[in-house]
ChimeraX commands (.cxc) that place a marker at each C-alpha (Angstrom):
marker #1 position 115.77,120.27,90.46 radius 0.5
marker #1 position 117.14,117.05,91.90 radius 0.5
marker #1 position 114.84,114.07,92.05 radius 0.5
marker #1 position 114.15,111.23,94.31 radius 0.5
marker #1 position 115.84,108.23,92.25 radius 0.5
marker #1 position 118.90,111.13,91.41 radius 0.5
marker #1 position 119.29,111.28,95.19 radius 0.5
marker #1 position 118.88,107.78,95.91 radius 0.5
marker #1 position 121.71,107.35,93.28 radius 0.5
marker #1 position 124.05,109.92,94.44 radius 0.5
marker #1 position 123.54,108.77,98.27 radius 0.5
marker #1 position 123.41,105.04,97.71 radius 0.5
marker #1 position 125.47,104.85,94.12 radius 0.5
marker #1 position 122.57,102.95,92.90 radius 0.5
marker #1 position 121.33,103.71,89.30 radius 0.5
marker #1 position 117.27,105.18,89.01 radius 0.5
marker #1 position 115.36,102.19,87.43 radius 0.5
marker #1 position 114.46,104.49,84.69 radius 0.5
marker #1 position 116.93,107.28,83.56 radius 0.5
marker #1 position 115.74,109.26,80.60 radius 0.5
marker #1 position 117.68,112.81,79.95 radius 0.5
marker #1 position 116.18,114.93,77.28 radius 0.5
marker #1 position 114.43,112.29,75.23 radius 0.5
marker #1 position 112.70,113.72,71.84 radius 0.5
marker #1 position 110.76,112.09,69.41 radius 0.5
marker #1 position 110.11,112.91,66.31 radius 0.5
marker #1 position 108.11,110.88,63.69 radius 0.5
marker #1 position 107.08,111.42,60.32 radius 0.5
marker #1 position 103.51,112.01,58.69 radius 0.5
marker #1 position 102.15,113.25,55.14 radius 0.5
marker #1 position 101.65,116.14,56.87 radius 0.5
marker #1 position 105.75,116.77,57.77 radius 0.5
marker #1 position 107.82,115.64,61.23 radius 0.5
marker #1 position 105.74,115.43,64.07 radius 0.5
marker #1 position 107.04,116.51,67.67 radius 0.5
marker #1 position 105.82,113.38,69.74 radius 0.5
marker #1 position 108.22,114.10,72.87 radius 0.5
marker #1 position 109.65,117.41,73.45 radius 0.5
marker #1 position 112.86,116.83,76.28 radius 0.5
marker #1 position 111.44,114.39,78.39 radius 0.5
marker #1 position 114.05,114.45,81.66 radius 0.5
marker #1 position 112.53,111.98,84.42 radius 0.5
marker #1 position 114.20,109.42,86.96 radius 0.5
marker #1 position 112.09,106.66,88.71 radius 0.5
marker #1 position 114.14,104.93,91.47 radius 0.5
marker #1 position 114.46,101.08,91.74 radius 0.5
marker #1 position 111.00,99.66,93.43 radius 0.5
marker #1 position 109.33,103.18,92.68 radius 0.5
marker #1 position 105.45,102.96,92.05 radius 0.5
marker #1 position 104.83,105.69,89.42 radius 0.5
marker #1 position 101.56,106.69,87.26 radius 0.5
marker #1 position 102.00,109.05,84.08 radius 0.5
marker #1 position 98.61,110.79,83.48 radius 0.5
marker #1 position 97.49,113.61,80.83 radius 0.5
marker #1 position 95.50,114.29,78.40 radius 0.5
marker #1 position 95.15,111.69,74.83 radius 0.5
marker #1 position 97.75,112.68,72.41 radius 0.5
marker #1 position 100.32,113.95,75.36 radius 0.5
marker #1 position 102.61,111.50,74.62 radius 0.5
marker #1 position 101.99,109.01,77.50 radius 0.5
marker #1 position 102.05,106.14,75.66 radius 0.5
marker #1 position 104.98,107.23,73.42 radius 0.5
marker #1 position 107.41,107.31,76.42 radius 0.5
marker #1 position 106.17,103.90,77.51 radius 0.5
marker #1 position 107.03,102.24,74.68 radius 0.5
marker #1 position 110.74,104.27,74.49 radius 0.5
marker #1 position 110.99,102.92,77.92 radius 0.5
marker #1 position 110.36,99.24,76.96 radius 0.5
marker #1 position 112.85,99.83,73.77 radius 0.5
marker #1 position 109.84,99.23,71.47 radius 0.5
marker #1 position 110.37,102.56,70.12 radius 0.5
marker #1 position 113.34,104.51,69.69 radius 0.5
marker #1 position 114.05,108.10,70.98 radius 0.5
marker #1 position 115.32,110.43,68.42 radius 0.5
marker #1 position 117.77,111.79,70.30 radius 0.5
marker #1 position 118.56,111.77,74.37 radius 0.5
marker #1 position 119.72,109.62,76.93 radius 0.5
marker #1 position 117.30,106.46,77.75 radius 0.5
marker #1 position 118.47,104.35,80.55 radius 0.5
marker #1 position 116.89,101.33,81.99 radius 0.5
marker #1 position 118.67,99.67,85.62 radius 0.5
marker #1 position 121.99,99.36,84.11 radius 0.5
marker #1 position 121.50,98.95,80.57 radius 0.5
marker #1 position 122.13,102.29,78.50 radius 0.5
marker #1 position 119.94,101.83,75.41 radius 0.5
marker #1 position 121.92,103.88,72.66 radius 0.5
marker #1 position 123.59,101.27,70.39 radius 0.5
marker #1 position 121.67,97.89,71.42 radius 0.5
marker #1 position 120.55,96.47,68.42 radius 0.5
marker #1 position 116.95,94.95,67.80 radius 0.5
marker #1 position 117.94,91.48,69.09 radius 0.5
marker #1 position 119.49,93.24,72.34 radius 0.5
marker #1 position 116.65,94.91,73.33 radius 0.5
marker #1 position 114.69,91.77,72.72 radius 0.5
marker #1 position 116.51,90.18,75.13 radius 0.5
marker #1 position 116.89,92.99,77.64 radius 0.5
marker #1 position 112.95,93.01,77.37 radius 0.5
marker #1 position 112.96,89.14,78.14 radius 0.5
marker #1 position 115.02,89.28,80.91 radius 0.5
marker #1 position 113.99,92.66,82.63 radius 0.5
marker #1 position 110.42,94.04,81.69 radius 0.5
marker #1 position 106.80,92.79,82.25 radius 0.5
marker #1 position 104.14,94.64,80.07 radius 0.5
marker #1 position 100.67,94.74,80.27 radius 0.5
marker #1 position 98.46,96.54,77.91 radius 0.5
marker #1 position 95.07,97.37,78.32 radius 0.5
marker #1 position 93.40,95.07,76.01 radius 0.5
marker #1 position 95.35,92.09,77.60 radius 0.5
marker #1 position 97.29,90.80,74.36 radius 0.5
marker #1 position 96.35,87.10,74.88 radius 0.5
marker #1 position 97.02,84.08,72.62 radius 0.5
marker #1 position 93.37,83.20,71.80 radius 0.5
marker #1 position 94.59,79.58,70.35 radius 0.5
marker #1 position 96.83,79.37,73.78 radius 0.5
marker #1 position 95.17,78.38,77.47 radius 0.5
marker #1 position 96.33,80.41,80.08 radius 0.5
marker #1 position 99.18,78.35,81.07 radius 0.5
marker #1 position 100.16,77.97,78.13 radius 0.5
marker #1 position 100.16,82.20,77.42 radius 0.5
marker #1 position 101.94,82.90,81.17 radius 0.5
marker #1 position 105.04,80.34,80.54 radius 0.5
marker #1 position 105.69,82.45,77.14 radius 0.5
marker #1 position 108.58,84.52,78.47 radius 0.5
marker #1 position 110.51,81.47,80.17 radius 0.5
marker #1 position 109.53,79.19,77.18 radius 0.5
marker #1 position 111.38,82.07,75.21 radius 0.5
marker #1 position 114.36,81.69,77.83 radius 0.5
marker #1 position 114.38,78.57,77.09 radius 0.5
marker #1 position 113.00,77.63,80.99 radius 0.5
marker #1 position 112.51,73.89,81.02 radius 0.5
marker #1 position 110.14,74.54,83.98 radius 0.5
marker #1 position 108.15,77.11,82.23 radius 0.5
marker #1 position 104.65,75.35,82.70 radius 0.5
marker #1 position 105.24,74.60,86.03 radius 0.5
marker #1 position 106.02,77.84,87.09 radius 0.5
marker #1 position 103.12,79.34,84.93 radius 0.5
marker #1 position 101.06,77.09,86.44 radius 0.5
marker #1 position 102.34,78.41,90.33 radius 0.5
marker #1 position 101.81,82.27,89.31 radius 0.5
marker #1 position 98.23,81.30,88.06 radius 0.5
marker #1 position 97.64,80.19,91.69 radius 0.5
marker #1 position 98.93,82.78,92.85 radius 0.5
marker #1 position 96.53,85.41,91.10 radius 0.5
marker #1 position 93.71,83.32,92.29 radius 0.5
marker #1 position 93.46,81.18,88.74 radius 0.5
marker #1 position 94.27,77.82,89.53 radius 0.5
marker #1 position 91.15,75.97,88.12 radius 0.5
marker #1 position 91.36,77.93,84.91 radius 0.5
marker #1 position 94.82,76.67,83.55 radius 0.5
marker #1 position 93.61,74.88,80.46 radius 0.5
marker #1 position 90.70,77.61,79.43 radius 0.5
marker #1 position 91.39,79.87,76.48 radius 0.5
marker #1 position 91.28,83.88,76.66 radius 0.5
marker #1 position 87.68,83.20,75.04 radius 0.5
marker #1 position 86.43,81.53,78.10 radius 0.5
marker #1 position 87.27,83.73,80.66 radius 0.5
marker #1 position 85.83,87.29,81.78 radius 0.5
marker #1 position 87.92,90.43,81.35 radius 0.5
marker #1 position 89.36,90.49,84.98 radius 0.5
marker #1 position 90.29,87.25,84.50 radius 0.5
marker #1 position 92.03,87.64,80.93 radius 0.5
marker #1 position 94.19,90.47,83.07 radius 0.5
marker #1 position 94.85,88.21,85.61 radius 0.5
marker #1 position 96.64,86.31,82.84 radius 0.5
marker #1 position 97.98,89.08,81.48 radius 0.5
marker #1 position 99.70,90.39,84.82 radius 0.5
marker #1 position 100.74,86.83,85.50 radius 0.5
marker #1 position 102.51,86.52,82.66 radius 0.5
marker #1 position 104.44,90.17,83.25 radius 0.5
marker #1 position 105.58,88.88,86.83 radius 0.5
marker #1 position 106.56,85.24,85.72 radius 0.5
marker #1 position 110.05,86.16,84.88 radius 0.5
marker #1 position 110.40,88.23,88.25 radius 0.5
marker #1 position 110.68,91.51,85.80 radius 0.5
marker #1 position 112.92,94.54,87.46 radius 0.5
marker #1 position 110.39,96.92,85.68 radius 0.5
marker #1 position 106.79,96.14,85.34 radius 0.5
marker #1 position 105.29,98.76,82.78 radius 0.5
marker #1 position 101.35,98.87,82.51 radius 0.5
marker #1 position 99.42,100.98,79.71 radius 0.5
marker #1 position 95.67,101.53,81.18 radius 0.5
marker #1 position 95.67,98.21,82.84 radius 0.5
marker #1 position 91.95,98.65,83.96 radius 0.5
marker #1 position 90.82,100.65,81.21 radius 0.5
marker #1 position 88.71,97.64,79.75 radius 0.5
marker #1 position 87.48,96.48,82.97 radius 0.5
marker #1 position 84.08,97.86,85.37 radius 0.5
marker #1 position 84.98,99.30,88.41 radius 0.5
marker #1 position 85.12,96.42,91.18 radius 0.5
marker #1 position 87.10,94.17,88.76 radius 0.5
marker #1 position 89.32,96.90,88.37 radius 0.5
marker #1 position 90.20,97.20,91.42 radius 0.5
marker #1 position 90.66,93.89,92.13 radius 0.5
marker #1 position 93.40,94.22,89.19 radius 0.5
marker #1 position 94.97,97.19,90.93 radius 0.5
marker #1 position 95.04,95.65,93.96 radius 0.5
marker #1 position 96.60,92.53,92.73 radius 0.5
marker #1 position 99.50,94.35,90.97 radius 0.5
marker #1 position 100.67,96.59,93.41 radius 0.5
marker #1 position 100.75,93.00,95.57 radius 0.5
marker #1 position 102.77,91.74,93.13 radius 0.5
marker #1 position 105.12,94.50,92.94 radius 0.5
marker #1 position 105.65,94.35,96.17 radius 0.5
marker #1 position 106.59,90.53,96.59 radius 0.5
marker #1 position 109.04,91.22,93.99 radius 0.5
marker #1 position 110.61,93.83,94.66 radius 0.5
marker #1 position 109.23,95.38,91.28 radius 0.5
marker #1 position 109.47,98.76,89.78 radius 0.5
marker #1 position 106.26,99.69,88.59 radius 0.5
marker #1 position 105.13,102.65,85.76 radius 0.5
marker #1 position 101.79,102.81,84.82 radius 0.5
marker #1 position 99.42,105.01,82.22 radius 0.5
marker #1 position 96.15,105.36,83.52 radius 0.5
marker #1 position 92.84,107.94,83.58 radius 0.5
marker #1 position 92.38,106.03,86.91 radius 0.5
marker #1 position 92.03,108.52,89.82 radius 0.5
marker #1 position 91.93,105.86,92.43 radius 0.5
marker #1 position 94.97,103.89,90.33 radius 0.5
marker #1 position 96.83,107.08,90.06 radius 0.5
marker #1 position 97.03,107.98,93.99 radius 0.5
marker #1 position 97.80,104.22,94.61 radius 0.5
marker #1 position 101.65,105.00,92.96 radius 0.5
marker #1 position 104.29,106.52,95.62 radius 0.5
marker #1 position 104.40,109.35,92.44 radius 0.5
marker #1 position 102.39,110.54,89.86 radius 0.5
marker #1 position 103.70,112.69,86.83 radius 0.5
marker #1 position 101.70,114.93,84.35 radius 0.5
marker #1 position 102.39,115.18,80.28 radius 0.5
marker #1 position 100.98,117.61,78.14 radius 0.5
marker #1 position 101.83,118.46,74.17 radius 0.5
marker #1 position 104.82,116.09,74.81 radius 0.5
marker #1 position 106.44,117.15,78.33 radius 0.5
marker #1 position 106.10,116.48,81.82 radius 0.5
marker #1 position 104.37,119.55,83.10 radius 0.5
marker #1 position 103.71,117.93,86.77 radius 0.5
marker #1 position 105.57,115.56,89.32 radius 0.5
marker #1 position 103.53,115.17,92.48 radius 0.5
marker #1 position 106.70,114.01,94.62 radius 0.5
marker #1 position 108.85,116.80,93.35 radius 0.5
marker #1 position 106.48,119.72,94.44 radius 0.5
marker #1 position 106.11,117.80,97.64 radius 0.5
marker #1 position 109.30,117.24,98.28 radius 0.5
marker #1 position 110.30,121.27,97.46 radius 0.5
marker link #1:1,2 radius 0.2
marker link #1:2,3 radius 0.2
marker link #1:3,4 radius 0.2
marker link #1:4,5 radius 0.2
marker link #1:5,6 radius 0.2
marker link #1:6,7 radius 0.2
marker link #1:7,8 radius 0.2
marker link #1:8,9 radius 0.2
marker link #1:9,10 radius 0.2
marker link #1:10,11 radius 0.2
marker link #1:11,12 radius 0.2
marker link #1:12,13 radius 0.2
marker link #1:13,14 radius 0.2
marker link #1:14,15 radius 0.2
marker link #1:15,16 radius 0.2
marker link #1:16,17 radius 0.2
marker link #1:17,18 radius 0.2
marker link #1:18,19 radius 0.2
marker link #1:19,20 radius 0.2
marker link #1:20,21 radius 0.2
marker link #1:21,22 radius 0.2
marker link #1:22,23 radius 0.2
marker link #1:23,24 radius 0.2
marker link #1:24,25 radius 0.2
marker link #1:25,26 radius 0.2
marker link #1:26,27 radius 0.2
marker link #1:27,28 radius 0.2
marker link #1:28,29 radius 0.2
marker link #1:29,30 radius 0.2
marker link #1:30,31 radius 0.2
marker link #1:31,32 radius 0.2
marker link #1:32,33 radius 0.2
marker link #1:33,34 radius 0.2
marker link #1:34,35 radius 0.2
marker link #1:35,36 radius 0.2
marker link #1:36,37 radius 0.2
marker link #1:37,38 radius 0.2
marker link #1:38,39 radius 0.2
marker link #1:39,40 radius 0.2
marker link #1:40,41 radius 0.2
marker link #1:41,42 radius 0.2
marker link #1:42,43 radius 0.2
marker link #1:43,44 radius 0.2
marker link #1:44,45 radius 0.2
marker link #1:45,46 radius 0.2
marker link #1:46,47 radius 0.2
marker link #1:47,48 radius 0.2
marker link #1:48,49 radius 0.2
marker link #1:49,50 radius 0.2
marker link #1:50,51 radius 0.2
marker link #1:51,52 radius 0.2
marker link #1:52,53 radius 0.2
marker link #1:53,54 radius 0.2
marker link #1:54,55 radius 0.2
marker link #1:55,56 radius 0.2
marker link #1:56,57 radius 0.2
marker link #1:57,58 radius 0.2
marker link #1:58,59 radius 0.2
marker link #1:59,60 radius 0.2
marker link #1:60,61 radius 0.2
marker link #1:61,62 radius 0.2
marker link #1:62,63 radius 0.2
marker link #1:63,64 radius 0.2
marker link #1:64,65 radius 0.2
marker link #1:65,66 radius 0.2
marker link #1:66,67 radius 0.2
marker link #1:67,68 radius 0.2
marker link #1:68,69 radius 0.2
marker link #1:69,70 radius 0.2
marker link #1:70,71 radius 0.2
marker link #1:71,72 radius 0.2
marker link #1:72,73 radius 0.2
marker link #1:73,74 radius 0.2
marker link #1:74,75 radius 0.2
marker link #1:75,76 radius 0.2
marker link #1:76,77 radius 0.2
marker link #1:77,78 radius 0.2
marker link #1:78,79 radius 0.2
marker link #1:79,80 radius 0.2
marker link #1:80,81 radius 0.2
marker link #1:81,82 radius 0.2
marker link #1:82,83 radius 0.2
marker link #1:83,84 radius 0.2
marker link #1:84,85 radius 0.2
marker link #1:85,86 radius 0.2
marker link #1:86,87 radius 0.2
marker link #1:87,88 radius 0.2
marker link #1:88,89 radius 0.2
marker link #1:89,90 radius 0.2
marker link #1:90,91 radius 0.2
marker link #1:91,92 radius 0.2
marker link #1:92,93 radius 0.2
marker link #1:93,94 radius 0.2
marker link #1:94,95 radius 0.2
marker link #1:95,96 radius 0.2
marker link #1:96,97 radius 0.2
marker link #1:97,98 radius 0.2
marker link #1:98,99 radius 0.2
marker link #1:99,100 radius 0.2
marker link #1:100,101 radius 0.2
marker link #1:101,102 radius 0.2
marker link #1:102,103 radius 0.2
marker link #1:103,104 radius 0.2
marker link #1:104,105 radius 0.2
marker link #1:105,106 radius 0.2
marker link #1:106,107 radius 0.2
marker link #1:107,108 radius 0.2
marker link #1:108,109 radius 0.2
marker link #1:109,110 radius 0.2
marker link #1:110,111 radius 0.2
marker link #1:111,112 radius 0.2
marker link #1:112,113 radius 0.2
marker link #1:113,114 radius 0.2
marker link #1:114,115 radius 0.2
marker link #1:115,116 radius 0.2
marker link #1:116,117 radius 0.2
marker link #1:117,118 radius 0.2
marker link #1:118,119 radius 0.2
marker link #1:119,120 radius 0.2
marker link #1:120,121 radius 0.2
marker link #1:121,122 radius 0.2
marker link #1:122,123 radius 0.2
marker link #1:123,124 radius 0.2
marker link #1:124,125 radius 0.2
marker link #1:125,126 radius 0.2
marker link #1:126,127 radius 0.2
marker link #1:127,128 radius 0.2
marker link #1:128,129 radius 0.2
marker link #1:129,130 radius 0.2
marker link #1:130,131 radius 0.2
marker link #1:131,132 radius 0.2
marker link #1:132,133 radius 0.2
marker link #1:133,134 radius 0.2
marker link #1:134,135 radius 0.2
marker link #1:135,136 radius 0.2
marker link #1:136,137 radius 0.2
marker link #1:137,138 radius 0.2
marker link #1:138,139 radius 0.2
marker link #1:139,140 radius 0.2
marker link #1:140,141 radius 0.2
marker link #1:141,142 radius 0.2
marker link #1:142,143 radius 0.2
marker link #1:143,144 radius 0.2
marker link #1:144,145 radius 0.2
marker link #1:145,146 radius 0.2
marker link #1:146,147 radius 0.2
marker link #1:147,148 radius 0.2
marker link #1:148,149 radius 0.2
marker link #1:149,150 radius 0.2
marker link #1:150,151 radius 0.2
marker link #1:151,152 radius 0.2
marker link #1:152,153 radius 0.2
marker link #1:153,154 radius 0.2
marker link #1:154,155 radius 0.2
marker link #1:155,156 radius 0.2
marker link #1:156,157 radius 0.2
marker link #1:157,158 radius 0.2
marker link #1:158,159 radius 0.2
marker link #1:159,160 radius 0.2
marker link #1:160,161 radius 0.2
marker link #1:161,162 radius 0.2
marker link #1:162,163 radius 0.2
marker link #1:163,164 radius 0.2
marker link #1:164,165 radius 0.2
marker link #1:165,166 radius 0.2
marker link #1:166,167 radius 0.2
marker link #1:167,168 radius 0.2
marker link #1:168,169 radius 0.2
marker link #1:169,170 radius 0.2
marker link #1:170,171 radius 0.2
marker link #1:171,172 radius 0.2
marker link #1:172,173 radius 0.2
marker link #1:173,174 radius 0.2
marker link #1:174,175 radius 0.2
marker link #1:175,176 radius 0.2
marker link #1:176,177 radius 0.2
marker link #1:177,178 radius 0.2
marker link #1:178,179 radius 0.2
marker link #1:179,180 radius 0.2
marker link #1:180,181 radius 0.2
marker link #1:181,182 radius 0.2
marker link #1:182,183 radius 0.2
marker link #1:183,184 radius 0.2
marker link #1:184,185 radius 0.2
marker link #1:185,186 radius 0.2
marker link #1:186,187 radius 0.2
marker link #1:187,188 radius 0.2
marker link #1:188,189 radius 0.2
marker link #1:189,190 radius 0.2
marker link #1:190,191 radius 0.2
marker link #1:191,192 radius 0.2
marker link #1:192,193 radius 0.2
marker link #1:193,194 radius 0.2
marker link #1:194,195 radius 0.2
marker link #1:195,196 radius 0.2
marker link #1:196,197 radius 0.2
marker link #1:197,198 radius 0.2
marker link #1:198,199 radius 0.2
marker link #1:199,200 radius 0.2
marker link #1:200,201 radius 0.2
marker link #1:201,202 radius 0.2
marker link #1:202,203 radius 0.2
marker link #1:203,204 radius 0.2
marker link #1:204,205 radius 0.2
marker link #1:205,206 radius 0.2
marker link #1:206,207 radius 0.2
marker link #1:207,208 radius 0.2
marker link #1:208,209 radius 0.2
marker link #1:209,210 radius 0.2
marker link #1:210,211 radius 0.2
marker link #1:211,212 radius 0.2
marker link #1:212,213 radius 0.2
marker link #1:213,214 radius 0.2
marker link #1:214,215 radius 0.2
marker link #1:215,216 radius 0.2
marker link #1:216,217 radius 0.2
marker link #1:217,218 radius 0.2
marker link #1:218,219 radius 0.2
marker link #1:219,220 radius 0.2
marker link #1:220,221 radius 0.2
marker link #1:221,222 radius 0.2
marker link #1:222,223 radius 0.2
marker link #1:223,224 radius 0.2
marker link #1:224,225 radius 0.2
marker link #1:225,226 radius 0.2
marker link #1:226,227 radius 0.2
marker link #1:227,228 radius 0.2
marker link #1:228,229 radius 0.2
marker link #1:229,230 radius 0.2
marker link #1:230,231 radius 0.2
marker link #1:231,232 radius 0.2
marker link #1:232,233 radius 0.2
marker link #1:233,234 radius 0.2
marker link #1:234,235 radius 0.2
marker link #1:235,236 radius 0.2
marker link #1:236,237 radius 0.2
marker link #1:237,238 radius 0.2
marker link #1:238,239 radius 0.2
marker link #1:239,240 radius 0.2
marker link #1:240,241 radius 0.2
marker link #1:241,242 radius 0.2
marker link #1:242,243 radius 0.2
view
């Protein structure tokens, strides 16, 4: 079975975004070893929208973080763009993470002592950006947040605490956004706001995108979706579709 980012690569010679061949992961418990991912094979192709959806405990969240290098496999292939994770130490992916990847979690992993500004110019201030605030301060606009720059996560509503959070995962102009339940926390209308906002961001630049999500309308937004269950990937939408 060939997939779309394996045929983009062998037509174009350009690399899938996200390349991981036969990724397991296995992690310890009082109980003995405890299959997490069982030969995860999947290839998402450079500006590819994709949603992972299943069932808790499938393993969803697991490959996100293997993806972002926050975790590592115990034993496959994981490739991100270019970058071939297998012997990058913990600074390395640090910086690969700085300089590639946006995240945004579900419960919006503010600052609370920081304003927004102040929490968005983190990954440039980190790059050592002299013009981190003044960028921050231009991607706040740009998510519709200009008059809350100096208000703390405290002060503002949940859709607007995400608005922070995704403006903060775009600041850097990330190749690979990765977003785990981005509206889970958030009632309907605001959370669709949020999805719309994203996949507008995305687009303007040029982003991959790979979202977790129990979000039926945020699901069939992504170009792809992809099922896991008990540690595999059961279903790919585009595949069957494309068979």
């Amino acid at each position: 079975m060939t997939s779309r980012a394996e045929t983009e690569e062998n037509q174009n010679g350009v690399s899938p975004m996200i390349d991981l061949r036969d990724v397991h992961l296995t992690l310890g418990s009082l109980a003995g070893e405890v299959n997490i991912l069982r030969g995860i094979d999947l290839s998402v192709g450079r500006g590819e929208t994709v949603s992972v959806v299943g069932p808790s405990g499938s393993g969803k969240t697991s490959m996100l973080m293997i993806v972002a290098g926050l975790e590592q496999a115990t034993s496959g292939s994981v490739r991100i763009g270019d970058q071939d994770f297998r012997g990058l130490s913990e600074d390395g992916l640090a910086e690969f993470r700085r300089d590639n990847l946006g995240i945004v979690f579900q419960s919006f992993h503010l600052v609370p002592t920081m304003t927004a500004v102040e929490n968005v110019a983190i990954p440039l201030e980190l790059a050592g950006r002299r013009d981190a605030y003044e960028r921050a301060a231009e991607v706040l606009e740009q998510v519709g947040l200009s008059h809350r720059l100096s208000h703390y996560p405290g002060q503002l509503s949940g859709g607007e605490q995400q608005r922070v959070a995704l403006a903060r995962a775009f600041i850097g102009s990330p190749k690979l956004i990765l977003a785990d339940e981005p509206t889970g926390n958030l009632d309907a209308d605001t959370g669709q706001q949020i999805i719309d906002l994203m996949f507008n961001l995305a687009r303007d630049h040029k982003t991959t995108l790979m979202l977790i999500t129990h979000d039926a309308d945020l699901a069939q937004a992504c170009d792809r979706t992809v099922e896991m269950r008990d540690g595999r990937l059961v279903k790919d939408a585009a595949l069957k579709a494309a068979e």
